[in-house]
TORSEBA-731540 format. One record per residue (C-alpha): chain; x, y, z. Coordinates in steps of 0.001 Angstrom, whole numbers, plus 500000, padded with zeros to 6 digits. Example, Ala and Ser with C-alpha at 12.3 -4.5 7.8 and 13.67 -1.06 7.14 Angstrom:
  chaine      xx      yy      zz
       A  512300  495500  507800
       A  513670  498940  507140
***
This chain:
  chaine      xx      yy      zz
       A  600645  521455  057386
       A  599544  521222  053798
       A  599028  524340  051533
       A  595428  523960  051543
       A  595394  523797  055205
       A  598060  526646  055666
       A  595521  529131  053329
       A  592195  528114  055081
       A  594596  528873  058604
       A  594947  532076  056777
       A  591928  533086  055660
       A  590422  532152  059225
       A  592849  534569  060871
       A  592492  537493  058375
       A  588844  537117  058791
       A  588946  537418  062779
       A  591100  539930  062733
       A  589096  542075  060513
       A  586225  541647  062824
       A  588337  542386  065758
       A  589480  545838  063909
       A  592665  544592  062880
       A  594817  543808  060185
       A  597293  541066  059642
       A  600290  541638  057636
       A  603302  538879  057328
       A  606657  539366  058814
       A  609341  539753  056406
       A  612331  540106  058299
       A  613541  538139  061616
       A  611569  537267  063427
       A  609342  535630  061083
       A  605768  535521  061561
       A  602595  537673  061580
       A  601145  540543  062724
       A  598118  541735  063912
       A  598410  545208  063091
       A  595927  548429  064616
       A  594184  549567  061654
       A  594618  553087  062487
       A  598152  553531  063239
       A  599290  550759  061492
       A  601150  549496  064715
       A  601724  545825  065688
       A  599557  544762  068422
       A  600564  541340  068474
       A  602566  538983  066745
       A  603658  535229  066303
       A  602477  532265  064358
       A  598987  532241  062611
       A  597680  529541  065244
       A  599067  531685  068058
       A  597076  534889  066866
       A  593897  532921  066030
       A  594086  531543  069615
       A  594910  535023  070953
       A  591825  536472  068452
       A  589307  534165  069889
       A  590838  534515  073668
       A  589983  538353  073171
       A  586625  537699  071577
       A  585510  535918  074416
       A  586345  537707  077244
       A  584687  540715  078336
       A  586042  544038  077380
       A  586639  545235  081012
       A  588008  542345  082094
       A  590973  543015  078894
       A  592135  546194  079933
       A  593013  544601  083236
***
């Protein structure tokens, strides 16, 4: 993945997750990664790589909201 690629990735995911009501912070420390993050508590509500999340992000977008809380 080039640089270019890696930042529009980034910007993609950042962007959903806004919408979504999150926030996405990088992982510093094993494991590696990101983090969607609540924005209220600041707690991680999911994490993994940036292609994992923005698959997860759509996934939730996409499916009704009763059918998440199943």
């Amino acid at each position: 993945m080039t640089v270019g690629t890696f930042e529009e990735l980034r910007q993609r995911v950042t962007v959903q997750a806004a919408r979504a009501g999150y926030g996405l912070k990088r992982n510093n420390r094993p494991p590696y990664g990101w983090s969607l993050i609540s924005q209220g508590s600041k707690e991680p509500v999911k994490s993994g790589g940036l292609d994992h999340l923005e698959n997860w992000l759509t996934e939730q977008n996409s499916t009704p909201e009763a059918e998440r809380k199943l």
